[in-house]
C-alpha positions, -999 to 999 in steps of 0.1 A, spaced: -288 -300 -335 -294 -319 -368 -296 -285 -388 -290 -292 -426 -266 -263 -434 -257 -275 -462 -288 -278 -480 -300 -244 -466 -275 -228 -487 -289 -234 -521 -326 -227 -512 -311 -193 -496 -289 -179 -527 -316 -172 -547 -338 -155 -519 -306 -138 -505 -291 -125 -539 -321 -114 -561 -335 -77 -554 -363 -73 -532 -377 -47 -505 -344 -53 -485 -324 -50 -516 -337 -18 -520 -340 -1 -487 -303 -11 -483 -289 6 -520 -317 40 -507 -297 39 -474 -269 39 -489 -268 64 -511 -286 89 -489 -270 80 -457 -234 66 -470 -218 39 -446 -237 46 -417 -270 48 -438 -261 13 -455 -254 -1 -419 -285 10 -401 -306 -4 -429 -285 -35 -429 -291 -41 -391 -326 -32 -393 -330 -61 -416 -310 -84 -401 -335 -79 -368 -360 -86 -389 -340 -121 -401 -339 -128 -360 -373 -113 -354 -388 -145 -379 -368 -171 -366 -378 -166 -326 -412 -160 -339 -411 -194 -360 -387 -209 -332 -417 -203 -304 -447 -217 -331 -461 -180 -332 -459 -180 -365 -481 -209 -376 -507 -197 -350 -510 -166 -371 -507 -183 -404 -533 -206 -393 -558 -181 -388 -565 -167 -425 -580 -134 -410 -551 -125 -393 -528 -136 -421 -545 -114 -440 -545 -86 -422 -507 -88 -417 -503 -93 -455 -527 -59 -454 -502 -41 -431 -473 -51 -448 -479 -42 -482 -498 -8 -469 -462 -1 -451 -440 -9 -481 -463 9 -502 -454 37 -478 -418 30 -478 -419 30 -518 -440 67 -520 -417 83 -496 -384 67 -519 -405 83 -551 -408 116 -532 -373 121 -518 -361 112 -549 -385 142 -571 -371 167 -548 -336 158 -547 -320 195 -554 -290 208 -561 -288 229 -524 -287 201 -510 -313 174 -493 -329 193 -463 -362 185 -479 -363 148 -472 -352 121 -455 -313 113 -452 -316 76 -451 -342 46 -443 -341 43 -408 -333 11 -383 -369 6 -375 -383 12 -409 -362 -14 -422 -369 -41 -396 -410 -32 -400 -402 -38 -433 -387 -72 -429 -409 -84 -402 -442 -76 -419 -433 -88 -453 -454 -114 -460 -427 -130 -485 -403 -132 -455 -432 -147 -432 -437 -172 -459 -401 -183 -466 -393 -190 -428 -420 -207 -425 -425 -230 -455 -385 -230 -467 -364 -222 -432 -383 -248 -412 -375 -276 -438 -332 -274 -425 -342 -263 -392 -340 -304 -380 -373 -327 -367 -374 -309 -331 -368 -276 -346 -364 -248 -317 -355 -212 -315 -314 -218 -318 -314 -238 -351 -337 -212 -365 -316 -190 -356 -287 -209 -366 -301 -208 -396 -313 -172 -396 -273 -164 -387 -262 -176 -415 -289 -156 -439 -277 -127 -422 -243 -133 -430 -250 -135 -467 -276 -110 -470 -247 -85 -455 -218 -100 -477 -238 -93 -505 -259 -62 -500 -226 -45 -488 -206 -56 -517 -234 -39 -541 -233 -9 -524 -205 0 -518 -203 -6 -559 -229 23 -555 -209 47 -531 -179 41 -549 -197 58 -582 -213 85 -564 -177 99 -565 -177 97 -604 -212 111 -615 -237 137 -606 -245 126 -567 -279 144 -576 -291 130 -606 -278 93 -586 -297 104 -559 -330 108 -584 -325 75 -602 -318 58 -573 -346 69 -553 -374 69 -580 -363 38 -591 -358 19 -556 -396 32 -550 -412 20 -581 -393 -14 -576 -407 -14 -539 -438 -5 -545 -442 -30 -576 -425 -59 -546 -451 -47 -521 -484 -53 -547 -466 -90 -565 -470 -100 -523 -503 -96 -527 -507 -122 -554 -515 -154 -537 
């Protein structure tokens, strides 16, 4: 397979482990959602993971990279929807009240957080210019995702360790006021993610 594991692992960490869209869907999901909100937002990302590695696997991705217009008009779509993603975060978390959360939505859902991932020009960009460097000469859809395995693997090891550092102190503060800083905070840091993608 001549995958290069090994040096995968360093030029992952530091996408992996530092706070992104993911990062924050997942803490949102969380919070609002508790274990099975943290685990449908984990999945959803992890499709997205698999989603870029049979799309780089196949070649589809350098066709659409190789046409600016298009590139552009997923980078367009992606930030629009995390824009989205980071209003609606900013929202829920301004009507957060103390009745309860009828008003908004319990937790990011499985497909928002794979739409996420997949049109996230960031992620587009990594698997193409960083994955396919380890992926070996002939490349192909199993080392990808090989490789795209083991990104999910530390993505989850990490994103669940966080939150369930998160959970854990719902049950010694104000769930409400959490909920508020949380939510307001997630969506500023989303939307802030969403408009640095558009920087070339």
């Amino acid at each position: 397979m001549d995958l290069n594991l090994l040096g995968f692992m360093p030029a992952l960490l530091p996408v992996a482990l530092s706070p992104g869209a993911s990062f924050t869907l997942v803490m949102s999901g969380a919070l609002a959602g508790g274990h099975k909100g943290l685990f449908r937002t984990l999945a959803g990302t992890a499709l997205g993971i698999y989603t870029h590695a049979v799309l780089i696997g196949f070649g589809i991705t350098a066709v659409l990279i190789s046409s600016p217009a298009t590139f552009a008009v997923l980078k367009f779509l992606g930030t629009a929807y995390l824009l989205w993603l980071g209003a609606m975060l900013i929202r829920n978390g301004i009507r957060a009240n103390p009745e309860g959360y009828a008003d908004t939505k319990q937790s990011v859902t499985l497909r928002e957080a794979w739409i996420a991932n997949v049109l996230n020009p960031k992620a587009i960009i990594f698997y193409l210019t960083v994955v396919s460097q380890f992926a070996g000469i002939q490349g192909g859809v199993c080392n990808y995702l090989t490789l795209a395995s083991v990104h999910v693997v530390v993505m989850s090891v990490w994103l669940y360790a966080v939150s369930q550092t998160l959970i854990f102190s719902v049950t010694k503060t104000n769930p409400l006021m959490l909920k508020k800083y949380v939510n307001i905070a997630g969506g500023m840091l989303l939307i802030a993610f969403s408009l640095h993608s558009l920087i070339p």
